[in-house]
C-alpha positions in Angstrom: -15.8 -40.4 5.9 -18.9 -39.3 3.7 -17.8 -36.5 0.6 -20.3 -34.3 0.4 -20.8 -33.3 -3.2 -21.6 -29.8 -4.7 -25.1 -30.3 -6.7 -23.4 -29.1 -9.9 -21.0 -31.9 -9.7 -24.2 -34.1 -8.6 -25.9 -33.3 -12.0 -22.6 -33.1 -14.1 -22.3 -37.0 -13.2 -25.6 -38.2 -13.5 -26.5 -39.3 -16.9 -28.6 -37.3 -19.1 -32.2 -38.9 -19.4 -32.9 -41.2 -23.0 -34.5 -38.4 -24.9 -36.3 -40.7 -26.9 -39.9 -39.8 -27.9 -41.8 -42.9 -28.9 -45.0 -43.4 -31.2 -47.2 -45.9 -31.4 -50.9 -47.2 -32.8 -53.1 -49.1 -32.5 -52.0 -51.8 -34.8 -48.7 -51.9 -33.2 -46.7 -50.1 -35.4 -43.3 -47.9 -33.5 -41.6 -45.1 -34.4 -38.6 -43.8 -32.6 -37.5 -40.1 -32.9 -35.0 -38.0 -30.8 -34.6 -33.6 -30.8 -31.4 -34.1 -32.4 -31.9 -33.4 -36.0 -35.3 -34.2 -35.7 -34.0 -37.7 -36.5 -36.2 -40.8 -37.0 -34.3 -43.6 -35.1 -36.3 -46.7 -35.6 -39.9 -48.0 -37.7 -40.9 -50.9 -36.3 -43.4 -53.0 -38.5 -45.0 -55.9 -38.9 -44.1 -58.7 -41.6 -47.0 -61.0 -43.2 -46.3 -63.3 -40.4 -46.7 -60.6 -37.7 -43.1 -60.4 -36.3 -42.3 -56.8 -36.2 -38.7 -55.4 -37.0 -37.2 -51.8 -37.4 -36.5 -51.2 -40.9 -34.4 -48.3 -40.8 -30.2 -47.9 -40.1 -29.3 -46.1 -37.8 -27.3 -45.9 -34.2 -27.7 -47.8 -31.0 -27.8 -44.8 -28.7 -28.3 -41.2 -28.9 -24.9 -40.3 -27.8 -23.8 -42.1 -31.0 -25.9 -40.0 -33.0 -24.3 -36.4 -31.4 -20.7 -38.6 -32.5 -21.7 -39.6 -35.9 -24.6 -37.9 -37.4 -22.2 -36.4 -40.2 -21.3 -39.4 -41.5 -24.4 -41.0 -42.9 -27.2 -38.7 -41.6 -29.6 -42.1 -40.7 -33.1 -40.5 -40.2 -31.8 -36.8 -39.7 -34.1 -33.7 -41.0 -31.6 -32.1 -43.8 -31.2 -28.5 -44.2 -31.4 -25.9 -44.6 -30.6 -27.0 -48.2 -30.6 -30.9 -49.0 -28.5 -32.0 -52.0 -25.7 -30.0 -53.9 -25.4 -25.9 -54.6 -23.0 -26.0 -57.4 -19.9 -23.9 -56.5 -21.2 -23.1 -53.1 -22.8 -20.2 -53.9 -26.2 -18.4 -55.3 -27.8 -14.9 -55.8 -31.3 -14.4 -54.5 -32.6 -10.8 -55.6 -29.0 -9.9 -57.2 -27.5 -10.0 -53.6 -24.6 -13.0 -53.6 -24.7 -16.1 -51.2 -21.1 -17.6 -50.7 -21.4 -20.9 -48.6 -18.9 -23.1 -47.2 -17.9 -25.9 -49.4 -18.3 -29.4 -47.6 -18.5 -31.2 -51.0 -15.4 -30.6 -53.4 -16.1 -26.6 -54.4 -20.0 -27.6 -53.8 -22.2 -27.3 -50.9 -23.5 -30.6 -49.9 -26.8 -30.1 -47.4 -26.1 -26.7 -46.7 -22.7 -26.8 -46.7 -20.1 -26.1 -44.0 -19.6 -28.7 -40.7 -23.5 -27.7 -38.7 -26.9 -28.8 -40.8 -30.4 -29.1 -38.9 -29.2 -32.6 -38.4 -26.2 -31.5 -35.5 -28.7 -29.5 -33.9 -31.4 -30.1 -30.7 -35.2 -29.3 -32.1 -37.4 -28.3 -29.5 -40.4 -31.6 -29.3 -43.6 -30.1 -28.3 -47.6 -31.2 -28.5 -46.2 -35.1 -27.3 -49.2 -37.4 -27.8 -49.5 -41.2 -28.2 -49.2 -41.2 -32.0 -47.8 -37.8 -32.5 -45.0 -35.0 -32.1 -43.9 -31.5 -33.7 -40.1 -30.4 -33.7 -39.7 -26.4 -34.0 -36.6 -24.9 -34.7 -35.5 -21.1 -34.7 -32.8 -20.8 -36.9 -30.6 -17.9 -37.1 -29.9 -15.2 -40.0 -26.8 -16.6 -41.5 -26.8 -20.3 -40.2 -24.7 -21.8 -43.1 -24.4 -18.8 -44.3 -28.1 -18.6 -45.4 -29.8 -15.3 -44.9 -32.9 -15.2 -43.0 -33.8 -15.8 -39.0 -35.8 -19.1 -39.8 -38.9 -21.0 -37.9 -39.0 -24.3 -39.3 -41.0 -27.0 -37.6 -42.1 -30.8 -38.8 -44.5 -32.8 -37.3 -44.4 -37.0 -37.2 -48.2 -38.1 -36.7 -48.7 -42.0 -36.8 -51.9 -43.3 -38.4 -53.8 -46.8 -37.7 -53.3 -47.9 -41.1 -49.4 -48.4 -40.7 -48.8 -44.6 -42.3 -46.3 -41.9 -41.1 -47.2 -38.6 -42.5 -44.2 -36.0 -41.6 -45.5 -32.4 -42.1 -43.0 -29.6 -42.5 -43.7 -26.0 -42.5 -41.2 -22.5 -42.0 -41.3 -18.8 -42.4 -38.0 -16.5 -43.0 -37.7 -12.9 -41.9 -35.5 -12.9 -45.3 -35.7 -14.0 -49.1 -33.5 -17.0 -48.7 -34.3 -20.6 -50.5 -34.8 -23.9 -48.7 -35.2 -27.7 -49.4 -36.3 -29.9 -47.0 -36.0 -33.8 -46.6 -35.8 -36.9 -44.2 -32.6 -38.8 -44.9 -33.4 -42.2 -43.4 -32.5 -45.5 -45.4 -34.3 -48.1 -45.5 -34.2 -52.2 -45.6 -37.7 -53.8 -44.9 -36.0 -57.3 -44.1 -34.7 -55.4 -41.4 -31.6 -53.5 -40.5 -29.6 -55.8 -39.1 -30.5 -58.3 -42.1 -27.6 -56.8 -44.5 -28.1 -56.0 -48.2 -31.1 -54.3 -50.2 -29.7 -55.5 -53.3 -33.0 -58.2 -53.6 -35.5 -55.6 -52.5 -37.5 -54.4 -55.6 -37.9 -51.0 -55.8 -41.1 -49.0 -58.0 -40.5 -45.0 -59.0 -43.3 -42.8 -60.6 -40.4 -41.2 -62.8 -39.6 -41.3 -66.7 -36.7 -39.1 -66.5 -33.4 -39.0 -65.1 -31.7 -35.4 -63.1 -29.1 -35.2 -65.6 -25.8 -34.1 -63.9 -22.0 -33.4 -64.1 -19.0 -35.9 -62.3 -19.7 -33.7 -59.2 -23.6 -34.1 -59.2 -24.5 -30.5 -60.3 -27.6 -30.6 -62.6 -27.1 -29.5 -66.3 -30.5 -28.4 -66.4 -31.3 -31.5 -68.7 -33.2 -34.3 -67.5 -32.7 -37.9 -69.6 -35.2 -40.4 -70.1 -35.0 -43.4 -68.2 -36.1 -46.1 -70.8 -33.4 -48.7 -71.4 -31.0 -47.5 -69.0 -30.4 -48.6 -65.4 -32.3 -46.1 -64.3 -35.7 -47.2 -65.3 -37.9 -48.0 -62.4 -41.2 -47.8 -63.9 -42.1 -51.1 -63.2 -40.3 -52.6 -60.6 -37.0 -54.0 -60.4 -34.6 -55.3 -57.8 -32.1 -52.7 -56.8 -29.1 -55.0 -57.2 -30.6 -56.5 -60.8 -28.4 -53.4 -62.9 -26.4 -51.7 -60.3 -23.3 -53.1 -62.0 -23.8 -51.4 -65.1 -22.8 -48.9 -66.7 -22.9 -45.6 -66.3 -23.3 -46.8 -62.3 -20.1 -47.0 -60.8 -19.1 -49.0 -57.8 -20.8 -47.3 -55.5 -24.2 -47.7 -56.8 -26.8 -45.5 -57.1 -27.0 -41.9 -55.4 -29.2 -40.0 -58.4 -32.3 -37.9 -58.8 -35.3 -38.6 -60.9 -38.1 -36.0 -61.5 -41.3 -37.4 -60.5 -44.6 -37.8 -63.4 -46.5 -34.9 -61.2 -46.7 -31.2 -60.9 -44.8 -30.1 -57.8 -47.0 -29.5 -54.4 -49.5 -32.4 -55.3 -49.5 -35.1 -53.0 -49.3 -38.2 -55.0 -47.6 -42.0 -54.6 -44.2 -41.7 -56.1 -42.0 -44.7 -55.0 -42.6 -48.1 -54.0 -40.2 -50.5 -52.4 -41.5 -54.5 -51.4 -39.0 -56.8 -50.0 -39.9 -60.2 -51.3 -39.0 -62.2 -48.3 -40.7 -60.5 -45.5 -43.3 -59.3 -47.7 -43.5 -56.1 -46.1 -44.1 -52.8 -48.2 -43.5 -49.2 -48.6 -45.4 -46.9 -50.5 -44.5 -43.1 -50.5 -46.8 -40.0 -50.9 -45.1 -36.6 -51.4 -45.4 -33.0 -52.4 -42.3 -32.9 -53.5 -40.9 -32.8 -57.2 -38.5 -35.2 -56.9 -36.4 -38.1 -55.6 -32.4 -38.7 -54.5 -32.5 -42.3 -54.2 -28.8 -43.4 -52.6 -27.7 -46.9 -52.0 -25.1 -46.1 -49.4 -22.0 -46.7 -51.2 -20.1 -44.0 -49.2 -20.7 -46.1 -45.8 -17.3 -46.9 -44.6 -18.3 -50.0 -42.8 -17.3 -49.4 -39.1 -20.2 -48.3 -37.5 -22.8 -51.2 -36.4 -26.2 -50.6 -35.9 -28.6 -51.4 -33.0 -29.0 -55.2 -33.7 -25.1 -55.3 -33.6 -25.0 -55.7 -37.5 -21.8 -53.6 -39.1 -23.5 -51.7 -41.7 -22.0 -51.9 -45.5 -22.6 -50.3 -48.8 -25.9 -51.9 -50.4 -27.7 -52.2 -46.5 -29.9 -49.6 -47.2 -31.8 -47.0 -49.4 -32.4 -43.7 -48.7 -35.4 -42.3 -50.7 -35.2 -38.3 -50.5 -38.1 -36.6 -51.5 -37.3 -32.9 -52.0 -36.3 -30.1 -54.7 -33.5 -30.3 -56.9 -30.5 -30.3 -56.4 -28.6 -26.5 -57.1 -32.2 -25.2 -57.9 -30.9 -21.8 -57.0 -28.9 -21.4 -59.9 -31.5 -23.8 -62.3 -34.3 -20.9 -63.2 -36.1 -23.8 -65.1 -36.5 -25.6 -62.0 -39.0 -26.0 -59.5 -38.1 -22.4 -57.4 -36.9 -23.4 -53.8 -37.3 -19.6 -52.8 -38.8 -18.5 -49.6 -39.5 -14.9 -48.9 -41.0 -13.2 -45.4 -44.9 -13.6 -45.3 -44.8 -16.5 -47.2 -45.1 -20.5 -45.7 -43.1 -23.4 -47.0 -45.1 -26.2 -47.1 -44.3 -30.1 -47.8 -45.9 -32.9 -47.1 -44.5 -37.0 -47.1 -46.4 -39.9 -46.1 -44.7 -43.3 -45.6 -47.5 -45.3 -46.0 -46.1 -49.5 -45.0 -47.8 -52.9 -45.7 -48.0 -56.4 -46.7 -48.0 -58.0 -50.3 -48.5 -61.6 -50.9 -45.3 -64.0 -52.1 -43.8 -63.1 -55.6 -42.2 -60.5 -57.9 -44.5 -57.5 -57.4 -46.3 -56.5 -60.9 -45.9 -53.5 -62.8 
């Protein structure tokens, strides 16, 4: 006998469509995004022999994203505030702002269990080498005020660079701090640690900060400490030292640049592959985390269990708790006005060797 289904039930059991939006150009390059979070999913580039590989962590399938996000936030859009707000709260114009602590008594990316990373952006203008994400954010959403309009934009150039364009407008004063928190491993991301990858930063002092990774307000130099990246180093060469703990580096650095001039600020080569990343930003400085808070039970696409040391996320954005840091770059947004920012991850080729300072 033949069951005739109601058409709810029809659609309830079909599974939803791979909401994948791809990129590509004319060199070959790929990039993978999805409306969740805005997230990048995969960069697929070449190597100097030509054999393309994604270079970024992240999850085998979309559904594993909406389970996990919070755990790691591979390629996810942060807000609306990336990195710590000391005590979980700020005043903007005398008025208070009490947030929900996610991070001890601080407010890690906004605080609270919801960030733009949980939540579907709407993908609109869809061309070969292009897409924008828009998001209408509601007054209060982390208990931030202001209804706000963010949007970014992910347009892939011939010459291997993905320029990622954000812009927003608040009915509200609020503040906001923007960033992409994908990590990277140009061997590949099934190819394990980044400890031999040499990484470059444009960046002579240090975000000094407290046990919680609240900003003093001071900034250290960098010279003869594990923090100096000037010239480039591996990132495994001093991550045992002290002060680094066992779980490696997760610090900011305060880029050589006035903040909202696009310039090269980081560099990262892996040796073996030769392949290269060079990245542009607006921004005034860098988080760079190793992963050392990745519990090891998630694997990634190529079937690889990810550890601490598989990856580096390079954050270009404000500082952290900039709110409450009046000698800081402002992260303030008022009605009328238009956040801008601008990154470029421009990838390449270098010949065999050590790269040079």
């Amino acid at each position: 006998m033949m069951i005739l289904l109601p058409l709810a039930a029809i659609a309830a059991a079909t599974p939803p469509a791979d909401p994948t939006i791809t990129l590509r150009n004319a060199h070959g390059m790929v990039v993978r995004l999805i409306p969740q979070g805005a997230i990048v999913t995969a960069v697929e580039v070449p190597d100097r022999d030509g054999h393309r590989a994604n270079v970024v962590l992240g999850y085998p399938t979309p559904a594993d994203y909406r389970a996990k996000i919070r755990k790691n936030g591979f390629g996810a859009t942060i807000g609306r505030y990336a990195g710590r707000i000391g005590g979980a709260r700020f005043a903007i114009d005398g008025r208070p702002v009490t947030l929900v602590a996610n991070d001890g008594a601080n407010a890690l990316h906004g605080g609270g269990p919801q960030g733009f990373d949980t939540v579907d952006w709407t993908p609109a203008a869809i061309r070969r080498d292009s897409v924008r994400f828009t998001l209408v954010s509601p007054d209060g959403f982390q208990n931030f005020p202001g209804r706000l309009t963010v949007s970014v934009t992910y347009r892939l150039a011939d010459d291997d660079a993905l320029h990622i364009d954000y812009r927003a407008q608040t009915t509200r004063p609020t503040v906001l701090n923007l960033t992409n928190h994908s990590y990277f491993n140009l061997a590949g991301e099934s190819s394990g640690s980044v400890d031999g990858q040499y990484l470059q930063l444009r960046a002579a002092r240090l975000v000094d900060t407290d046990a919680g990774g609240i900003p003093s307000g001071r900034f250290t130099p960098v010279a003869g400490t594990p923090f100096d990246f000037r010239c480039p180093h591996t990132i495994g060469e001093r991550i045992a030292q002290p002060p680094l703990t066992p779980r490696g580096y997760n610090h900011a650095w305060l880029f050589d640049k006035p903040a909202g001039t696009l310039a090269p600020v980081a560099r990262l080569v892996d040796p073996g592959s030769g392949r290269t990343l060079t990245i542009e930003t607006t921004e005034p400085s860098i988080q760079a985390y190793t992963g050392g808070y990745i519990d090891g039970s998630d694997a990634g696409p190529g079937g690889h269990v990810y550890r601490p040391g598989d990856g580096i996320a390079l954050e270009m954005q404000h500082l952290a708790d900039s709110p409450n840091q009046p000698s800081f770059p402002s992260t303030r947004l008022r009605p009328g006005e238009t956040y801008r920012q601008t990154t470029i991850w421009r990838f390449g080729v270098a010949a065999k060797g050590a790269p040079a300072c």
